[in-house]
N, C-alpha and C positions, 0 to 999 in steps of 0.2 A: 865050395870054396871055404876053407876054416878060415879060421880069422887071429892072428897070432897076439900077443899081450906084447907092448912097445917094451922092446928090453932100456936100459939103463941110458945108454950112449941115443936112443931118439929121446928121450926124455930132457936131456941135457941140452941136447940141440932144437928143440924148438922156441920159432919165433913169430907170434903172430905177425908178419909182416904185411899182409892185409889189411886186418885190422887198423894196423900204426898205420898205413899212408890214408886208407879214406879217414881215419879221425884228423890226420895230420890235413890231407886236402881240404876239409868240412872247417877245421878252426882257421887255415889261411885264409879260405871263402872267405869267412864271416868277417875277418881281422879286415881284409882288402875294403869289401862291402863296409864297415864302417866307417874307415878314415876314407873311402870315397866322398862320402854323405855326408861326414863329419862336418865339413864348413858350413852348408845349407842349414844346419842348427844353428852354428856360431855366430850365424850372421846376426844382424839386423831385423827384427821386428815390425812392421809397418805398422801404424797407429791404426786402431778396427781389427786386426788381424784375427781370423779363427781361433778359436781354442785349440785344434791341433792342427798348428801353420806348421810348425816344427816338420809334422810323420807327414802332411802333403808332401814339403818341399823332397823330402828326405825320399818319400816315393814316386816323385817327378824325376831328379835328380837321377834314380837308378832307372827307371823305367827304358827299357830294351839292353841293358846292358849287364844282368843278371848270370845270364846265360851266360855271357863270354869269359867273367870275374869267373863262373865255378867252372868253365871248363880250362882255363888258363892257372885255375888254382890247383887242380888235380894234376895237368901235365905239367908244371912243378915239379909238385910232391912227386909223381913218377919218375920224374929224371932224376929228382937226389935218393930214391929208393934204389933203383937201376945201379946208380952207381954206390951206393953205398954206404952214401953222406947222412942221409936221415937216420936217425938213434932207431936200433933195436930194426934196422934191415941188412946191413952188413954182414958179410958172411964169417958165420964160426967154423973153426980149421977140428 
């Protein structure tokens, strides 16, 4: 099997579209994952509290629900890829 050199017209037309949904599904994660946890920082201090009461609460707080935030973060990002909507997955004519 040769192997042909991408003439002009595939050059033109590529789109890492992979690329763009798992970075796109991986910062929605993180983004979602934040302002979940977010408040358990905000909150109140108890007087004695550990030096990192903050990263406990913040890892109680997510504790079994990890899993569901990155798989609900990615089928997302699939659906606006699928259709279109997500930058740099749409299709060029």
């Amino acid at each position: 099997m040769t192997r042909r050199a991408p003439d002009e017209r595939d050059l033109q037309s590529f789109a890492p579209r992979v690329t763009i949904a798992l970075v796109a599904g991986f910062v929605l994660f993180v983004l979602v994952a934040f302002l979940y946890a977010l408040p358990e920082c905000l909150g109140e201090r108890p007087a004695g509290a550990i030096a990192d009461y903050c990263s406990e609460r913040m890892r109680a707080r997510l504790a079994g629900k990890v899993l569901w935030m990155l798989l609900a973060s990615y089928a997302i990002v699939a659906g606006l890829a699928i259709r279109g909507i997500l930058p740099g997955t749409g299709r060029r004519s």
